[in-house]
Steps between C-alpha positions, in 0.01 A plus 500: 500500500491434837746703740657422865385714821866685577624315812412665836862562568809507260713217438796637527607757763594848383849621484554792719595753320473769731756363741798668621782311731734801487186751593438277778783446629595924493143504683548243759868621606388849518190350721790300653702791582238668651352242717826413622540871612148448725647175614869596602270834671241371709771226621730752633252706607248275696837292591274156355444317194095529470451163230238697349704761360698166283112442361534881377840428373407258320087602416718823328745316332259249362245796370759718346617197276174376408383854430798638300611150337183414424595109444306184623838250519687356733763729462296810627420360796863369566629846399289623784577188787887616437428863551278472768741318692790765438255770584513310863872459461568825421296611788654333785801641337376859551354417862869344599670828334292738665549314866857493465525854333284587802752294784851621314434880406532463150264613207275203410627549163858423539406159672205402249797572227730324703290177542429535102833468377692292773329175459677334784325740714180492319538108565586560896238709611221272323689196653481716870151634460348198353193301646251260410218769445690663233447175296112514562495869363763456220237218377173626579616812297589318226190269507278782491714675244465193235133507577433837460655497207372216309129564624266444217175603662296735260713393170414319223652161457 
């Protein structure tokens, strides 16, 4: 009885078994949370958004999901594109906290709280401080964070 060679590669793809979204997604915002602490400091410390601190942002991000969520879909890397870009968000938010804590006296604290649960402000001082380079970070972060994260170099298809 004659037999068939197995086929070089399988028919049908494997199911991933090992993935996680909620792993990820606890990985990527604590990634998140900490990049957006490095971008909110060097901001208000150098006084200037350096774009190549949004590639970090969103380099982080995009690792931390891949790494802890372990999944190949579309989904991973849009779970890390959204939190990449609130990593930068969040950020600017700490940077425009600490300048005004700075210029009014006030613990930084009481006006990052302040900005966090008065949305009209929140809204205000995104609408003052607002300029076309934001846009160009807020996307390149979350570009690099969906590409980080759905890199498939080095795994098995």
């Amino acid at each position: 009885m004659d037999t068939l060679p197995p086929p070089s590669s399988p028919v049908i793809e494997p199911v991933e078994t090992e993935s996680n979204l909620l792993l990820g997604l606890i990985g990527g915002g604590v990634a998140m949370l900490i990049s957006a602490i490095v971008w909110g400091a060097i901001t208000y410390f150098t006084e200037y958004q350096i774009g190549w601190v949004a590639i970090g942002v969103g380099f982080l991000v995009g690792i931390a999901v891949r790494f802890f969520g372990k999944g190949r879909s579309a989904v991973f890397g849009i779970a890390s594109a959204v939190l990449a870009l609130l990593g930068c968000v969040l950020g600017n938010l700490m940077f425009y906290s600490g300048v005004i804590a700075r210029e009014e006296g006030i613990s930084f604290m009481r006006v990052f709280f302040f900005f966090l649960t008065t949305p009209a402000a929140l809204i205000e001082v995104f609408t003052l401080a607002f300029d076309f380079m934001d846009l160009l970070f807020y996307g390149l972060a979350a570009w690099v964070g969906y590409s980080a994260a759905m890199d498939t170099r080095g795994r098995k298809a």
